[in-house]
Each structure stands twice: as structure tokens, then as C-alpha cells.
C-alpha positions as CSV (number, residue, x, y, z in Angstrom):
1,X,98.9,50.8,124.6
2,X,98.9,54.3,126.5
3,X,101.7,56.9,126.0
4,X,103.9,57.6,128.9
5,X,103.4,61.2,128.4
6,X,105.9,61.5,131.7
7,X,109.2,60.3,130.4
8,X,108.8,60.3,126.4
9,X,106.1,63.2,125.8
10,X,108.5,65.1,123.9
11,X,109.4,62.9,121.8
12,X,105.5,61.1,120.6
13,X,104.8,64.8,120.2
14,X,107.4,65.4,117.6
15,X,106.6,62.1,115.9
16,X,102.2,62.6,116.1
17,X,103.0,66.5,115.1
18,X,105.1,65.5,112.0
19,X,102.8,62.8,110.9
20,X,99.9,64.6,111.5
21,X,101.1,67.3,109.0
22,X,101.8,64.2,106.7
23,X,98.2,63.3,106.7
24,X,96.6,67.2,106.0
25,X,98.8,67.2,102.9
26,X,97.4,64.5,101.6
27,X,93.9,65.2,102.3
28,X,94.7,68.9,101.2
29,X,95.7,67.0,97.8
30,X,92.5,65.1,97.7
31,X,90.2,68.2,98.3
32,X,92.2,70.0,95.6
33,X,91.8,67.0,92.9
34,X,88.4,66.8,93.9
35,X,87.5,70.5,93.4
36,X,89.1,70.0,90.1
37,X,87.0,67.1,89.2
38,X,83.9,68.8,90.2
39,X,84.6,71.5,88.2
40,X,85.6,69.4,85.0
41,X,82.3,67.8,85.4
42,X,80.2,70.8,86.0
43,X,81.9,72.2,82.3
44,X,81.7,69.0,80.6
45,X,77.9,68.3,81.2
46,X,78.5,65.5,83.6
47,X,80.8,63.3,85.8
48,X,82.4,60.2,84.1
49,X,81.2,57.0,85.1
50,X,83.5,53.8,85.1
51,X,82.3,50.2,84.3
52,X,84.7,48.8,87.1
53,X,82.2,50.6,89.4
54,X,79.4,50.2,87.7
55,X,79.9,46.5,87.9
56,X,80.8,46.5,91.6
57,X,78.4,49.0,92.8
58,X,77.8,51.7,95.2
59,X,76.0,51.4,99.0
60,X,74.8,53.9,101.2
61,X,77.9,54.1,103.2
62,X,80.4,54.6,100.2
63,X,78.4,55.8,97.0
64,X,79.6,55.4,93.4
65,X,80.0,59.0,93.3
66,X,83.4,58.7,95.6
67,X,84.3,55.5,94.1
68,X,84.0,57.3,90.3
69,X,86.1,59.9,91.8
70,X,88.8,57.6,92.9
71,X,89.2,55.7,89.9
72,X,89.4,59.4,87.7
73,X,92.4,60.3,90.3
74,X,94.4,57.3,89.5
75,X,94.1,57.2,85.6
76,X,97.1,58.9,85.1
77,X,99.0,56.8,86.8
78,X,97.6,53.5,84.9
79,X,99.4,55.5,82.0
80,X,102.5,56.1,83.2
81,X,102.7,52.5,84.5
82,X,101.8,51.9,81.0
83,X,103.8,53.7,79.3
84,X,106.7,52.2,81.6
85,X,106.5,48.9,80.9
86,X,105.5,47.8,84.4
87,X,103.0,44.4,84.5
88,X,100.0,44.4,86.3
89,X,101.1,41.7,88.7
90,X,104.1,43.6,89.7
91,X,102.3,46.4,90.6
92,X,100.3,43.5,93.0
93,X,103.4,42.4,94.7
94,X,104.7,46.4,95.5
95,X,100.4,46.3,96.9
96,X,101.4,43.6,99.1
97,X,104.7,45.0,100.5
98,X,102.9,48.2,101.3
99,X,100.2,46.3,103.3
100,X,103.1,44.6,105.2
101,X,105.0,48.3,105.8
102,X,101.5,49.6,106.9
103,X,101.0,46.7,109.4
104,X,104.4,47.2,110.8
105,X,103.9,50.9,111.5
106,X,100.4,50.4,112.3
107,X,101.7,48.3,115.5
108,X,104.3,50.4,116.3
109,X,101.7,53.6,116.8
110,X,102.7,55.6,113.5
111,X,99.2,56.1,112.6
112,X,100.2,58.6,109.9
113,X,102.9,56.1,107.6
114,X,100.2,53.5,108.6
115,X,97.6,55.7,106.8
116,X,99.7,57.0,103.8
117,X,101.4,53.5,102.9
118,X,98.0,51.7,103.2
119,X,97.0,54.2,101.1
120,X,99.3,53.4,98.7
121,X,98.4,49.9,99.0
122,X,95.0,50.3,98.1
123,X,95.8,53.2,95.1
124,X,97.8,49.8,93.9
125,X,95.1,47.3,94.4
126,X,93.1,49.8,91.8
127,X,96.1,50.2,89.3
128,X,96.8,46.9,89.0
129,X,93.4,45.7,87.2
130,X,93.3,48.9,85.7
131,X,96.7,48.4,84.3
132,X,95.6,44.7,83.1
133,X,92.7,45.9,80.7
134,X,94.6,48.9,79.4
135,X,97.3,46.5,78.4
136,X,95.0,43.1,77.6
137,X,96.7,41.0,79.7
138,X,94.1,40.4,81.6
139,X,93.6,36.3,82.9
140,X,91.8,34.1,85.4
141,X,95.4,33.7,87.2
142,X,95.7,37.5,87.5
143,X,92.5,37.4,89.2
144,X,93.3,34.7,91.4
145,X,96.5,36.3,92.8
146,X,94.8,39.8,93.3
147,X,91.9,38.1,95.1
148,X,94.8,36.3,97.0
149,X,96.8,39.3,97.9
150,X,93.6,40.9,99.2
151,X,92.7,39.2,101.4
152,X,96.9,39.1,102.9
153,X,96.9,42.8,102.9
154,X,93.1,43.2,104.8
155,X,94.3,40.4,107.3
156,X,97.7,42.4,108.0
157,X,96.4,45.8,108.2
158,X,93.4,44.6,110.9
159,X,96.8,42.2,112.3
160,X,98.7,45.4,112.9
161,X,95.8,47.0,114.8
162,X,95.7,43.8,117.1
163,X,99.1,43.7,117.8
164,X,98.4,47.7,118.6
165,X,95.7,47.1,121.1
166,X,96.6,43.9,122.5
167,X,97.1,44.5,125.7
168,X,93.3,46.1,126.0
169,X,91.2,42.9,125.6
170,X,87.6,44.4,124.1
171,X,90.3,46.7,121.5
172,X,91.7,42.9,120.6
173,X,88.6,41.8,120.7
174,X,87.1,44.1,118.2
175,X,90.1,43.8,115.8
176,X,89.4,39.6,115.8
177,X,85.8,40.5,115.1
178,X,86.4,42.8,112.5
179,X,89.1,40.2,110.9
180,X,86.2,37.6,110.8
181,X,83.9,39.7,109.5
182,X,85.7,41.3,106.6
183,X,86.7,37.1,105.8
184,X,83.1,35.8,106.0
185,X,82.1,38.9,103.5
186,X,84.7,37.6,101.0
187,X,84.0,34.2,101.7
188,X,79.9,34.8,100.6
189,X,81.2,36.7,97.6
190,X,83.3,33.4,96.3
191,X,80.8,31.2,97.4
192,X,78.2,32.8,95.3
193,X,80.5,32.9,92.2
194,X,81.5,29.2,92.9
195,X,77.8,28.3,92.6
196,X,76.8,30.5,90.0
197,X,74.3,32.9,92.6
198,X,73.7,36.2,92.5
199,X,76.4,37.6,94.5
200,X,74.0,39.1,98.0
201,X,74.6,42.8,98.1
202,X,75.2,44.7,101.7
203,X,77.0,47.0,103.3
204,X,81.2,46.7,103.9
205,X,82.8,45.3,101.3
206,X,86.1,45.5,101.0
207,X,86.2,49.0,99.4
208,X,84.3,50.5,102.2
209,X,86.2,48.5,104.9
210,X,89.0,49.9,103.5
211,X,88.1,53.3,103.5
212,X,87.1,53.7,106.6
213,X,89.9,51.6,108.3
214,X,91.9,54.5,106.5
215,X,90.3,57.4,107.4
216,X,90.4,55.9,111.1
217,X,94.2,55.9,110.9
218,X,93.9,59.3,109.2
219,X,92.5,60.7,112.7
220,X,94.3,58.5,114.8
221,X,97.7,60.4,113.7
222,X,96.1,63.4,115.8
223,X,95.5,61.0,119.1
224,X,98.2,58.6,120.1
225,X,96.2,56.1,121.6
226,X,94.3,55.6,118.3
227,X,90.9,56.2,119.6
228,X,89.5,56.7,116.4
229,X,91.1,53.8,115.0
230,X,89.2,51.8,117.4
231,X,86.1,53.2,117.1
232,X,86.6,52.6,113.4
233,X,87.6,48.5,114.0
234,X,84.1,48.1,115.6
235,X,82.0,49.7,113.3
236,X,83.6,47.2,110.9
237,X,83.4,44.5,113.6
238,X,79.6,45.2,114.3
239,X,78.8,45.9,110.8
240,X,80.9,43.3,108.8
241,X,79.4,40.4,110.8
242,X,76.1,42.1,111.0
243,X,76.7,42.2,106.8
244,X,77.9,39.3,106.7
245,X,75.0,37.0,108.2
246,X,72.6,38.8,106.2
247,X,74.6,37.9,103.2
248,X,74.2,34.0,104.2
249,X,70.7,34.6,104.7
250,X,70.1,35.6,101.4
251,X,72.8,32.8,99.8
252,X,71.5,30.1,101.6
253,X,67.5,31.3,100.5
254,X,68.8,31.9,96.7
255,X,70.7,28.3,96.9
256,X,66.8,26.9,98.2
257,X,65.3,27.8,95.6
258,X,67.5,27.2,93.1
């Protein structure tokens, strides 16, 4: 998809100019909590650590550093959800209408509500476990629909960028790719807990697939033919399969010689 610059120039500019100031704001917010987080952890004698991220670990392309950081940002709002009355599930449900809403404007070029409501979306998909120990409430059938919802929202997200790109085959072609990869990765993951294996470790999981895919509609709010978006869906193409073999490699070995 390439802007007709001739006839509706004008009017893209207005919408990539407004959403472009939509996206500094909020990374203006995030360098301003995370200046204040550095700075409570410089005066409390340390930076506090999380079991959730503990337990799920870091990699070298997203470190547990960030992750730690990300979790602090949203603890306030596990409260107020808390003190609300609102159910952890729900909270799942608004994560999967906010993955739909993201898909829709990622397809329709409006990079920057692409960004900010899958952004939402994923602040969600953090609350609503968060929200489920805070409260005890936490079952086998909560984690069943989150793992379900998941994978919806990371299949509509990469869907929306398809449906973006689809009339430039290797653009489609990476978004399929990046789609298979990010399934294959989850598919190790449940394989390995459905034979009782050490879950392989590796790079893009879905935290860091996320991340990225974000910060590739982030810049792609500055570029109307989403250029960095695309860069971004095959770096997760090349690297999620590339991840994802390696992960069978070691599942199959461990299975061996088990």
C-alpha cells in the first residue's frame, strides 16, 4: 500500500502528524516513569525484582531489567482494578477487544492507534494475571483462556499487518512467516509443559515479539508506508522460525533421552 501523495497528501499528513504526536506522548510518559524508577532504585539500594519475571526470564534481546520495569509501571493499576471490583478475566476479554481495534487500524494505515491500543492490549495481558494473584482467584481455567486469548490477539495484530501489505507479496510473505513463527514458539512452549520437559529457552517469545512489533508501529506512525513495521515483521519472521527450530532441536533431544 503506497500513499497517493498527489490527490490525498493533505489529508495522510494531518492524520501521520496527529498520530505521530500521539506516539511521543506516550514514549515521553515512559521515559518520565522510567527516570522516576531509576531514581527510586538508586535511593532505595536497588531495583525491585518480580517473580512473574523471574520465572519467565530475560534474553539478550529484551533483558529482565525492562521487563521489571514494566511490571513496576503497571502495579498501580492492578490496585485500582482491585480495589474496583473488576475480575481478572474481564480484564482478558477488554485485552482481546483491544487486539481486534489494533488489527483494524493497523490495516487501515493508523500506525499510531495501532500502536497505542496494542499497547493497551498487552498493559492488559499483564494486569490480568497480576490481578488474579492479588485477588487469589487464580485457576487452571484462567490460565487456559489467557493462553487462548494470546495467541487471538498475536494472530490479529500480525493479520492486520497482512492485510496492510497485501498487495506487496515478500511484505505478505514476511507477515505469514512471522505468524508461523510466533505459533511454532508457543506451540514448543505447550509441548514441553504437556510432556513434563524443560521448556527450551531462545530468543522471541511472545514478550519480545511483542515489543518489538510495537515499537515498529511506534515508528511507522512517522512513515506512511510502514517501513519500519516491515522491517520489524522480518526480524520476527527470520528470528521466530530461526528460534523456533532451535527450540525443536533441543525438545526433540531432551524427549531422547528422556
Amino acid at each position: 500500500m503506497v500513499a497517493d501523495w498527489s490527490r490525498s497528501g493533505p489529508r495522510v499528513f494531518a492524520v501521520i502528524k496527529s498520530e505521530a504526536w500521539f506516539v511521543l506522548a506516550v514514549f515521553v510518559l515512559m521515559l518520565s516513569l522510567g527516570l522516576i524508577y531509576f531514581l527510586r532504585g538508586l535511593a532505595g539500594g536497588g531495583f525491585k525484582r518480580y517473580e512473574r519475571v523471574d520465572r519467565q526470564g530475560g534474553s539478550a534481546l529484551l533483558g529482565k531489567g525492562v521487563m521489571n520495569f514494566a511490571v513496576w509501571c503497571v502495579e498501580p493499576l492492578v490496585r485500582l482494578l482491585q480495589r474496583c471490583s473488576i475480575t481478572p478475566n474481564q480484564v482478558t476479554f477488554v485485552s482481546l477487544l483491544l487486539g481486534l481495534l489494533a488489527a483494524v487500524s493497523i490495516a487501515f494505515g493508523h500506525f499510531g492507534c495501532g500502536f497505542f491500543l496494542a499497547l493497551l492490549s498487552g498493559i492488559s495481558d499483564v494486569l490480568d494475571g497480576m490481578l488474579a494473584r492479588l485477588q487469589a482467584t487464580s485457576d487452571r481455567g484462567g490460565v487456559v483462556l489467557d493462553s487462548t486469548i494470546d495467541r487471538y490477539v498475536d494472530f490479529m495484530l500480525l493479520a492486520g499487518c497482512a492485510l496492510f501489505f497485501r498487495h506487496q507479496t515478500w511484505a505478505l510473505l514476511g507477515c505469514l512467516l512471522a505468524i508461523h513463527g510466533s505459533f511454532m514458539i508457543s506451540y514448543t512452549t505447550a509441548k514441553a509443559e504437556a510432556m513434563m520437559l524443560a521448556v527450551p529457552r531462545g530468543v522471541m517469545k511472545r514478550t519480545e515479539r511483542y515489543v518489538y512489533l510495537l515499537l515498529g508501529l511506534a515508528a511507522s506512525a512517522f512513515w506512511p508506508q510502514g517501513l519500519p513495521l516491515l522491517l520489524v515483521i522480518w526480524v520476527l519472521a527470520v528470528l521466530g522460525n530461526v528460534s523456533a527450530a532451535l527450540r525443536f532441536r533441543a525438545l526433540y533431544l531432551s524427549a531422547r533421552a528422556g
